[in-house]
N, C-alpha and C positions, 0 to 999 in steps of 0.2 A: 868395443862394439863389434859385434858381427852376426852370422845369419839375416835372419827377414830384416831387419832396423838397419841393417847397413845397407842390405840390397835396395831398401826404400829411400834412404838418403842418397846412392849413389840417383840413382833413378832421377830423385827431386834435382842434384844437381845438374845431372845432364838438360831435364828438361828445360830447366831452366837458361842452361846458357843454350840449346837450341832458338827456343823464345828469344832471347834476348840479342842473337846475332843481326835480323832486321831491325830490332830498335835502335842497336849501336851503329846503324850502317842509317838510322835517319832521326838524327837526335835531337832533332827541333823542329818548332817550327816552320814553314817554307818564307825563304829571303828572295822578294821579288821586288823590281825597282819599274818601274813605266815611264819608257821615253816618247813622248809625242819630236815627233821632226817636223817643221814645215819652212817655207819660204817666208821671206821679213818683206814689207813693202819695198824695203832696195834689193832685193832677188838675193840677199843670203841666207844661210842656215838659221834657224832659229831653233832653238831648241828646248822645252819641259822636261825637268827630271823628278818624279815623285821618286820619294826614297823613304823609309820606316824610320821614325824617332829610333827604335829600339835598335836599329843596325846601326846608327851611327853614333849611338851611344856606346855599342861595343869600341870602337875605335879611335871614338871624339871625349869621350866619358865627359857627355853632357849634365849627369847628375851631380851639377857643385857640392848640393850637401847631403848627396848620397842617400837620399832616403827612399830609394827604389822608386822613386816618382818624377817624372819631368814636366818641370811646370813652363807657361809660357814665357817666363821671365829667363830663365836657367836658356833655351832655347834661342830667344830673340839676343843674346847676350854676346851668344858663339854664332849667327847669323854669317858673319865673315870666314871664320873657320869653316864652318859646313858649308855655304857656298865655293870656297876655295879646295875643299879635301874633294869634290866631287870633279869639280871641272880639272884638277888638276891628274882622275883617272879616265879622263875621259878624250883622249887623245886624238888629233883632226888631221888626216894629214901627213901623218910622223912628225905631229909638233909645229907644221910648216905654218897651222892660224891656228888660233887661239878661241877659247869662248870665255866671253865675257861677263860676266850676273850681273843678272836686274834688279836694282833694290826694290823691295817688296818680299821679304818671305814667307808663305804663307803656310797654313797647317790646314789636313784634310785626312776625316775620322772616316776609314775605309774597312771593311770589313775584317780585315785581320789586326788591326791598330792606327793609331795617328801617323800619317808621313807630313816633311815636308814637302812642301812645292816651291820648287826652284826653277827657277826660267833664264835662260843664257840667250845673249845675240854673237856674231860670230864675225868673223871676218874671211869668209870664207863660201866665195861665190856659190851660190847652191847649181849653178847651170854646171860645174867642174866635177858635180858627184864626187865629196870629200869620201874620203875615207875613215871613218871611224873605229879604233881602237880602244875596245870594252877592257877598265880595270879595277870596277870597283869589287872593295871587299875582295883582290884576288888574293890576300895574305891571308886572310881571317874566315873566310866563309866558302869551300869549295861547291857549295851547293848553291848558292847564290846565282840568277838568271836576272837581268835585265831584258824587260821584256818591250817592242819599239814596234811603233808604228808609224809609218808617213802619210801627215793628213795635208789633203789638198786647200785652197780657197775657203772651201766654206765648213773646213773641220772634218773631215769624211775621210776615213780612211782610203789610200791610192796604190796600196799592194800589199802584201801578206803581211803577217805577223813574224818578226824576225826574234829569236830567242838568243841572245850575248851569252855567253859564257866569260867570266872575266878570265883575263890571259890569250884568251880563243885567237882566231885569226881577224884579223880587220875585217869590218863589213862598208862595203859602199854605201854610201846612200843614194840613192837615185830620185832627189827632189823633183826633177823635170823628167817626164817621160820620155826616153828616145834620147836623151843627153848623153856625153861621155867626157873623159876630163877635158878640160880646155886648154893646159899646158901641157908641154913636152912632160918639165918638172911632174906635175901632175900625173901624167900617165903610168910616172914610173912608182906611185904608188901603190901598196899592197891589194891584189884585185879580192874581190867579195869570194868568200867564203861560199861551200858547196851549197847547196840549196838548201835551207835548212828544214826542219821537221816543221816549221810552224807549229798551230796548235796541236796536232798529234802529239808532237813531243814533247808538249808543255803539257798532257795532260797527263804522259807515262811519265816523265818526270814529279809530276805533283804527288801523285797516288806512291811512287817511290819514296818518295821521303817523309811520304804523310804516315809518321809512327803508327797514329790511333788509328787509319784506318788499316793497316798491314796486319795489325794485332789483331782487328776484328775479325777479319779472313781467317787469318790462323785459329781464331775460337770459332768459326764457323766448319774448319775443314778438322780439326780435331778428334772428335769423337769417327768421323768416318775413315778414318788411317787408323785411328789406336783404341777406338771402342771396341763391346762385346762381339758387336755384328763383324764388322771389320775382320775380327780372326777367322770368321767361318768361311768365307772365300777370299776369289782371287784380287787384286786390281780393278780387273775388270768389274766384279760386282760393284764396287765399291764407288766406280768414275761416275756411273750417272747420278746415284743422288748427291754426290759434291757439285757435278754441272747442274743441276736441279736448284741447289742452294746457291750456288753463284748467280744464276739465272734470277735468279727470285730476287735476289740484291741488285743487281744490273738494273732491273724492268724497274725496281725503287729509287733508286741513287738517278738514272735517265731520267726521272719523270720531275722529279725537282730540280735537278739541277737545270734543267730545260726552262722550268716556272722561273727561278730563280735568274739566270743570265738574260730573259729577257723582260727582267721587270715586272712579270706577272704578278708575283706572291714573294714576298721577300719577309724573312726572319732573322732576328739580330743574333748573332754573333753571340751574345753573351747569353742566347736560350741553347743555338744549336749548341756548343763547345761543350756546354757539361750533360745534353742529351746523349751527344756520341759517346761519352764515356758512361754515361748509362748502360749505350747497346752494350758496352762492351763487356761491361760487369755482367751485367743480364745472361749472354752467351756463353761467359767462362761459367756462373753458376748451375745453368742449364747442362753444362758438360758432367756437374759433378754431380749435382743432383736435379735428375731430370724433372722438368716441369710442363714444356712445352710441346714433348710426344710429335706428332703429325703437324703439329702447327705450326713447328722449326722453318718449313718455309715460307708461310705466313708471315711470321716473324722475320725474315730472312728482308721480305718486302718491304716490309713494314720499318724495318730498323735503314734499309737502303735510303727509303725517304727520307729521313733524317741527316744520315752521311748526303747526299745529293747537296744541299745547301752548302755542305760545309767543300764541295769539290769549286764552284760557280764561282769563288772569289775573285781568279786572275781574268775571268771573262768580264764581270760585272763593273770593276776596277777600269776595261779600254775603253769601256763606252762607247759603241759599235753602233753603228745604224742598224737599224734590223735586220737590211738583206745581206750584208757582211755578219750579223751575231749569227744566221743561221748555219749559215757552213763554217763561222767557227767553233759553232757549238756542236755540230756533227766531228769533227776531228779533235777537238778536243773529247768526244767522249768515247772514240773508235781508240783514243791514246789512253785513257780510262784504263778502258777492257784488256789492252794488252799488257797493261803495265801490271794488271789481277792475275792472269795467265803467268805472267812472270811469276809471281808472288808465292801463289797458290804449287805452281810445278816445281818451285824453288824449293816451296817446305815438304810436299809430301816426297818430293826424295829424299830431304834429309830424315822425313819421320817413320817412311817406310823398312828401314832395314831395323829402326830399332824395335816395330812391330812384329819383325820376323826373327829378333832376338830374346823376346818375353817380357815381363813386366808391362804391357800396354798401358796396362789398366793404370799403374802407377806413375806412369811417365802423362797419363791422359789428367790425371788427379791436379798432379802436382805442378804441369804446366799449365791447365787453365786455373787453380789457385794462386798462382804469379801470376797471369793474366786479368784476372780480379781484383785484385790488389794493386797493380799497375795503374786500371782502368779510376777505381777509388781516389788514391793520389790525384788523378787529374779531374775526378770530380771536386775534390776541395780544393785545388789551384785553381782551377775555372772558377770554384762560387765565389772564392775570396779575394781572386785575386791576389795568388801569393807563387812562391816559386819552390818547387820541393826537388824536383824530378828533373835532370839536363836533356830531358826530352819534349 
């Protein structure tokens, strides 16, 4: 093979592992777990730990007979084992008290899948502000966040959103406002961690490992790095209608995700999932044979709407009183926009030099026909409910 058919095959290959390097850097789903903390009627820790059937099935292999399904029976069976694998990475202290599970465990169908819910009492004065030591899933899932809040008396969140990384540095809990440890012992435990991102960083985190949406950006900024226009000038021409179309998607994805976190207008899960891989087809086909002209950022808004639902999940999930969802929902979506800036700068460096080395056109072809085909795959694992794709 050689001349034009191999220059197109090299081409298709490159493009393709350019594409493919953010999918490989977020190849699944996002693993989030929800800690509520509050005080017990005798002033210690109590603690709720929501956690995904689906994570703790990687590691508990709760499907007895394996038929890709977990039923309640398979679940309620291992109720010891998953209460015990959880508290036992969930460290107080440096081990100095212990949390204890509450029989009761229950299941709750949250917009990404079924978690359990698991609730621990503690032996560990809450006026000592324990120290906590996040480690689930620190073998098996580096992307995984435990995401905690401390609620007061009457369920109300009592200070920011704390984002765990498992392995991370210990975080204090500061049950009682104005408290510090009560022991010597105590004091000499490990002090809380830098101030975290809060939701900021939970929302540049989410958009980072959110595969479908990264993919869509990149079929959005495609044609303006390696289409026809693209060759005729510099950079320069080229940045405002990419911020145009990012623009277009932001003012879309902001305006539900907004509905959505607080209740407004809420869409299940099993409409939005194989919408977004609509967009995403939609856009890769648009690259190759154009159909949308002028109205790309029309579309650009239009498809943002869609994504917006599917960003709202770890907001919708804390359950925030309204005047805490509103400045969490402004920082989570100012982490949004940075985590796109990342994304977007990230690929048109990579895709820029190969525009100024030829072939555009074929590298523009060939990676939103992978990008189509990607998007497809996750339209029939969405409708059917099957697994094809380790993303």
């Amino acid at each position: 093979m050689n001349g034009a058919p191999m220059r197109r095959l090299r081409a298709l290959l490159l493009g393709l592992s350019v594409l493919a390097a953010p999918l490989l850097a977020a190849a699944h789903q996002a693993s989030d777990a929800y800690l509520r903390a509050s005080v017990d009627a005798g002033g210690q820790l109590a603690l709720q730990v929501d956690v995904a059937l689906r994570d703790l099935d990687t590691v508990l292999e709760l499907d007895a007979n394996a038929d890709g399904k977990l039923s309640w029976g398979e679940v309620r069976t291992r109720e010891a084992d998953i209460a015990g694998h959880v508290a036992d990475r969930l460290r107080l202290d440096d081990g100095r008290c212990r949390l204890r599970a509450l029989p009761g465990l229950a299941l709750d169908r949250k917009a990404d899948g079924v978690y359990a819910l698991l609730h621990y009492a503690s032996d560990c004065a809450a006026i000592g502000a324990p120290a906590l030591d996040y480690g689930l899933f620190r073998d098996t899932d580096p992307t995984h966040r435990g995401l905690l809040v401390v609620l007061d008396a009457q369920g109300q969140p009592t200070g920011p959103l704390r984002s765990l990384k498992p392995g991370g540095a210990p975080l204090r809990l500061t049950l009682i406002p104005g408290t510090a440890p009560a022991t010597p012992g105590d004091a000499e435990a490990p002090a809380e961690a830098a101030p975290a991102l809060g939701f900021f960083g939970e929302g540049l985190h989410h958009i980072l490992i959110g595969a479908d949406h990264v993919l869509f950006l990149i079929c959005l900024l495609l044609p303006l790095v390696l289409g026809a226009e693209a060759r005729h000038g510099g950079w320069r021409g080229r940045l405002w209608p990419l911020v145009g179309l990012v623009t277009a998607f932001t003012v879309g994805h902001s305006i539900t995700l907004g509905l959505a976190s607080l209740r407004v207008l809420s869409v299940s899960p099993s409409v939005i999932e194989p919408l977004i891989a609509v967009t995403i087809a939609l856009t890769a086909l648009d690259n190759i044979r154009p159909f949308l002209g002028r109205r790309r950022a029309f579309a650009a808004f239009a498809f943002g709407l869609i994504h917006g639902f599917g960003f709202a999940g770890p907001l919708i999930e804390l359950q925030l009183a309204p005047w805490a969802m509103a400045g969490a929902l402004l920082q989570f979506n100012l982490g949004v926009e940075a985590g796109q800036l990342i994304v977007v700068a990230a690929a048109t460096l990579l895709l820029w030099p190969v525009r100024e080395r030829g072939h555009a056109g074929a590298w523009l072809r060939s990676g939103s026909a992978f990008a189509g085909i990607v998007a497809l795959v996750w339209l029939g694992e969405r409708l059917f409910d099957v697994k094809l794709l380790p993303l």
